[in-house]
Structures are given as structure tokens and as C-alpha cells.
C-alpha positions as CSV (number, residue, x, y, z in Angstrom):
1,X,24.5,89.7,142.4
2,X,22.9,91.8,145.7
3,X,25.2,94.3,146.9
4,X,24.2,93.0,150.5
5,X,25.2,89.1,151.5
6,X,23.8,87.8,154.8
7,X,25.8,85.5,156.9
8,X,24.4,83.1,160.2
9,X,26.7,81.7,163.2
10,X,26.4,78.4,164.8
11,X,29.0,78.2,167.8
12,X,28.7,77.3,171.3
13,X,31.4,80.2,172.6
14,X,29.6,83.1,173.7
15,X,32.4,85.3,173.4
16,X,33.7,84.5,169.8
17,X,30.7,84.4,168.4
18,X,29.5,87.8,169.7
19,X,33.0,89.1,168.8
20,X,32.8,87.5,165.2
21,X,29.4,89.1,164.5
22,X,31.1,92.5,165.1
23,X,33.7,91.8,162.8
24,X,31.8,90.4,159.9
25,X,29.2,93.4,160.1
26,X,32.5,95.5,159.5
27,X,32.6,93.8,155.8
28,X,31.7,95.7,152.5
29,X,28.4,93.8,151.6
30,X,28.4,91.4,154.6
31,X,25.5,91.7,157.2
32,X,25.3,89.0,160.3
33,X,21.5,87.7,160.2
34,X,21.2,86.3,163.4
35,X,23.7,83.4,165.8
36,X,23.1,80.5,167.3
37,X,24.5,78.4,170.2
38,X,24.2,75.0,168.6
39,X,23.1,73.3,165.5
40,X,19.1,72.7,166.6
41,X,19.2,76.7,167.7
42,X,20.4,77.6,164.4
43,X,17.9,75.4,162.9
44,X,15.0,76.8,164.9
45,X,16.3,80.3,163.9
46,X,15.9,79.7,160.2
47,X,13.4,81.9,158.2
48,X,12.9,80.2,154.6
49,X,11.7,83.8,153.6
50,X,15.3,85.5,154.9
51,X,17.7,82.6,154.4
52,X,21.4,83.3,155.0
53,X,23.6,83.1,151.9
54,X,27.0,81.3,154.2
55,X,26.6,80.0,157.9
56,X,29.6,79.6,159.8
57,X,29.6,76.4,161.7
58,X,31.5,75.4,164.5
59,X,32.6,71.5,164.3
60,X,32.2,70.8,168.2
61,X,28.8,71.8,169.6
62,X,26.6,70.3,172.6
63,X,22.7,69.3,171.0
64,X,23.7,68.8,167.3
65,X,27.1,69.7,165.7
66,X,28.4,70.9,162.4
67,X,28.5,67.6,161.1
68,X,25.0,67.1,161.7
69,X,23.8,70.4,160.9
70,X,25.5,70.8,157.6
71,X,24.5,67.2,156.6
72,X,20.6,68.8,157.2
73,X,21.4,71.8,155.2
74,X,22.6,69.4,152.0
75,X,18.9,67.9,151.6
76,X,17.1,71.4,153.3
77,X,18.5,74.0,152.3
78,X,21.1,73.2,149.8
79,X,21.8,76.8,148.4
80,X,23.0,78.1,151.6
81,X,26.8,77.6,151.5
82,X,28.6,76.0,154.5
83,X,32.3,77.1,155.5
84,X,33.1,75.0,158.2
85,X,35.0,77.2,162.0
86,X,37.1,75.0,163.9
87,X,40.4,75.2,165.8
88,X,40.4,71.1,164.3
89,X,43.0,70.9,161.5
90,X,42.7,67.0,161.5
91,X,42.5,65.3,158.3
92,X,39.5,63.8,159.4
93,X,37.7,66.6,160.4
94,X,38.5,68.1,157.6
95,X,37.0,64.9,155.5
96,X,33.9,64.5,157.3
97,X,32.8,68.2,156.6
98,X,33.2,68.2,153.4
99,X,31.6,65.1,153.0
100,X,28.5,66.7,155.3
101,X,27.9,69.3,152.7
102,X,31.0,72.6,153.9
103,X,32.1,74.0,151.0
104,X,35.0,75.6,152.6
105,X,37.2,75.2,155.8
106,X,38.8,78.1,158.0
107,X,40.6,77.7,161.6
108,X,39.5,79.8,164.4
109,X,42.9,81.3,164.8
110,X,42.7,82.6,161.1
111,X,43.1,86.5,160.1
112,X,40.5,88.4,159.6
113,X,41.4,88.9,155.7
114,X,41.6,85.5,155.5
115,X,37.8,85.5,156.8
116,X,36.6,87.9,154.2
117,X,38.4,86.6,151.0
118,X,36.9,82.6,152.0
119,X,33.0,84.7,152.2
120,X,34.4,86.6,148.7
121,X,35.4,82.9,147.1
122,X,32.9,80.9,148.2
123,X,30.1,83.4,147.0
124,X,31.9,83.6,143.8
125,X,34.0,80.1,143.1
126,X,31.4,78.2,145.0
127,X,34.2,76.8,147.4
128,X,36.9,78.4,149.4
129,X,40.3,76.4,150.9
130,X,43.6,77.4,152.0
131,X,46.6,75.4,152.3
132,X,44.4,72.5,153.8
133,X,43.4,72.0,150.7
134,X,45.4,73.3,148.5
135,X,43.8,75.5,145.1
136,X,46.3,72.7,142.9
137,X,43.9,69.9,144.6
138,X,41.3,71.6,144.2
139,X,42.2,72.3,139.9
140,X,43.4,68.8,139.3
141,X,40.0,67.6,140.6
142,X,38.2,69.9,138.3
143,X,40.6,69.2,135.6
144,X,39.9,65.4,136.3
145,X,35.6,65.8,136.4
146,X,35.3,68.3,133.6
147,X,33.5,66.0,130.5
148,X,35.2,68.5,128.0
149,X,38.4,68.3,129.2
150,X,40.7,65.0,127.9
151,X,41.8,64.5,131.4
152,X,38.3,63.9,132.7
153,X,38.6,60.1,131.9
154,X,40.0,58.0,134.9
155,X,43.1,57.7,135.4
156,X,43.8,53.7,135.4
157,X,43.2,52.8,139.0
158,X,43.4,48.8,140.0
159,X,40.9,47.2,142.0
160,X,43.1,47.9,145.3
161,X,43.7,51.2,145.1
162,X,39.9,52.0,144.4
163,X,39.2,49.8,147.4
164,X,41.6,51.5,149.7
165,X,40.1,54.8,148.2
166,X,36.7,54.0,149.6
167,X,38.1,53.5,153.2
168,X,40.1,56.6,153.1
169,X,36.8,58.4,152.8
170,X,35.6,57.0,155.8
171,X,37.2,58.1,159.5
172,X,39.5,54.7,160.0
173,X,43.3,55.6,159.9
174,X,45.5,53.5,158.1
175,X,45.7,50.7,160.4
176,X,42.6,50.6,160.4
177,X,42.2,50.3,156.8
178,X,45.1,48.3,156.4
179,X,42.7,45.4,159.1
180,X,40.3,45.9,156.5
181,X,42.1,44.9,153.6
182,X,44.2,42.3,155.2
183,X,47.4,44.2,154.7
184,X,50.4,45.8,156.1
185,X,49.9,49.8,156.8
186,X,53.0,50.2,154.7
187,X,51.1,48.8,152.1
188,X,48.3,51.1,152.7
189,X,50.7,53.8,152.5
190,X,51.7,52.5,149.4
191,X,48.6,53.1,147.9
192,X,48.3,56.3,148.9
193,X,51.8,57.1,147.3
194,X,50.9,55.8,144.2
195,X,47.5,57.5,143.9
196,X,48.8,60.3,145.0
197,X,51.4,60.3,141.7
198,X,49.0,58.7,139.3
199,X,46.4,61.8,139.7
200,X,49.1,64.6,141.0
201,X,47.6,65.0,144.5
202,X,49.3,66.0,147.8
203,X,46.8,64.5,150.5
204,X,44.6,62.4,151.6
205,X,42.0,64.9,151.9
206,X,42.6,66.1,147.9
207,X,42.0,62.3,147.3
208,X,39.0,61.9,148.9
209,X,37.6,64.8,146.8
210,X,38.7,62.9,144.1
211,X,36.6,60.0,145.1
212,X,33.6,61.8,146.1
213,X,33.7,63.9,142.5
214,X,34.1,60.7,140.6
215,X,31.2,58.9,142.5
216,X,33.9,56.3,144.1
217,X,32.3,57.3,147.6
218,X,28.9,58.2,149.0
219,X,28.2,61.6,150.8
């Protein structure tokens, strides 16, 4: 493993990003590469022959956001690691960048520690998430998708629940979902509930990993 790891900003604010560049060239074996004001500068900024091992990418930005930049990473650049910067703690948000490619997810007003250790995990884990998603979601669903483990085989889901699965991946809300499948949102809720107990998960975002590890969803 280098001793040195090289880290890229996308973010629109000046001010934060410029201050954020200070701090993370105060880490042990963290050195900023270069920032960018949007997703297409970032892009435009990109050396293949000194790629950045983590860019942090701001969610809102004018030109191209996070969503579309980190869905370009995923097929250009899969290797470099994504951790998603927002002051967004919707489960949405949350959702759709993970689905775009982020392997991790940490709010603007977040500690500096907190900062370092989710550079630290997701260089060595491969993902980093804190109480958004919870490390529990994140074992079951390795517990579920690991072949040599007896849990890996799916847990018996009926043809509704996989249904209302799908559409939980997407960025309807539960009325929304609930049109869809020409039921009450109570009964959507239900379905949550129950999947929820059947594969001993908190949230909708822990089941939507769930989907998009078992290939019930498309990324």
C-alpha cells in the first residue's frame, strides 16, 4: 500500500473547498491533488497518468453534479473511490449516490475525525458509512451475498415485496409507489416492515443495498 494517498474535490463553494484542501493536506498519508468547481471541471482536470485514489463530491453542483459525475467514474474510472459531501441527509440522496457509483456518504457538517477515518475505511474496507447506513446494514448484506456463507440464499420474498423492492430503489416516495402498485401506502409500509424483519434491516436505504447486491435492481 503507498505510504502517500491522493484525494480530488468537486464542490461549487469556493470557501469550503479551499478550506477542506487545507485540512485534508494536514492527514498522515493524505495529499489534495487538485479541486474542481463542478463535475465537467473535475473531469477536465483528470490526468489518467496521476489519478486520485478518493474524490470528494459535492451532490448539488451547476454544469454536472455528483450524480452525474460519479455515474461517469463507474464506467471511466472505476478504481477511483467515490465518498459522496453533502449537507443532504435524505433518503433519497442518499440512494441515488450509491446507486451512481459513491462508496461512502459524509455530511458537510461532519468532524474532521470523522473525515479521516471514512478516507482510512474506504481505502481499506472498500466502503465507509456512519449511522446513515448503519455497519449492521452494511454486515447483514455481506452476510446475505457471501456464496460461502449459508445465509447467502434468499431469504423467501413473495412476488409483492420484490416488486415494491424495485420501486424503493428508484426516487418515488411511498405514495408514489403505493399508485404504482395499486395499493394503499399503509400497505406499502407494510412491506417495508416485513422486509425489513425477514432480512434484519433498519432502512430503506440498507434495503435497497440489499436489492442492488442481489441483482433485484439495476445501477
Amino acid at each position: 500500500m503507498p505510504d502517500t494517498r491522493y484525494i480530488a474535490i468537486a464542490d461549487d463553494h469556493t470557501m469550503f473547498r479551499k478550506g477542506l484542501m487545507s485540512l485534508i493536506n494536514l492527514f498522515p498519508n493524505y495529499e489534495m491533488l487538485f479541486d474542481a468547481a463542478n463535475g465537467k471541471d473535475f473531469i477536465a482536470q483528470l490526468n489518467p497518468k496521476h489519478l486520485p485514489d478518493i474524490v470528494l463530491l459535492d451532490i448539488n453542483m451547476p454544469e454536472m453534479d455528483g450524480y452525474t459525475t460519479a455515474e461517469w467514474l463507474r464506467v471511466n474510472y472505476p478504481d477511483i473511490k467515490i465518498l459522496a459531501l453533502s449537507t443532504m441527509d435524505a433518503e433519497t440522496a442518499i440512494i441515488k449516490m450509491i446507486k451512481s457509483g459513491a462508496k461512502g456518504y459524509v455530511l458537510k457538517d461532519a468532524e474532521p475525525a470523522e473525515l479521516k477515518l471514512a478516507f482510512d475505511e474506504i481505502m481499506s474496507r472498500g466502503y465507509f458509512y456512519n449511522e446513515l447506513i448503519t455497519r449492521k446494514v452494511m454486515s447483514s448484506i455481506n452476510l446475505l451475498t457471501d456464496a460461502k456463507n449459508p445465509t447467502a440464499t434468499f431469504a423467501k420474498l413473495t412476488e409483492r415485496e420484490i416488486e415494491f423492492l424495485k420501486y424503493a430503489c428508484t426516487e418515488m416516495g411511498y405514495k408514489e409507489i403505493a399508485d404504482k402498485m395499486h395499493v394503499s401506502t399503509r400497505t406499502v409500509e407494510g412491506y417495508r416492515d416485513a422486509l425489513c424483519e425477514k432480512l434484519d434491516l433498519k432502512t430503506r436505504v440498507g434495503l435497497v443495498l440489499y436489492a442492488i447486491k442481489n441483482n433485484l435492481a439495476d445501477i
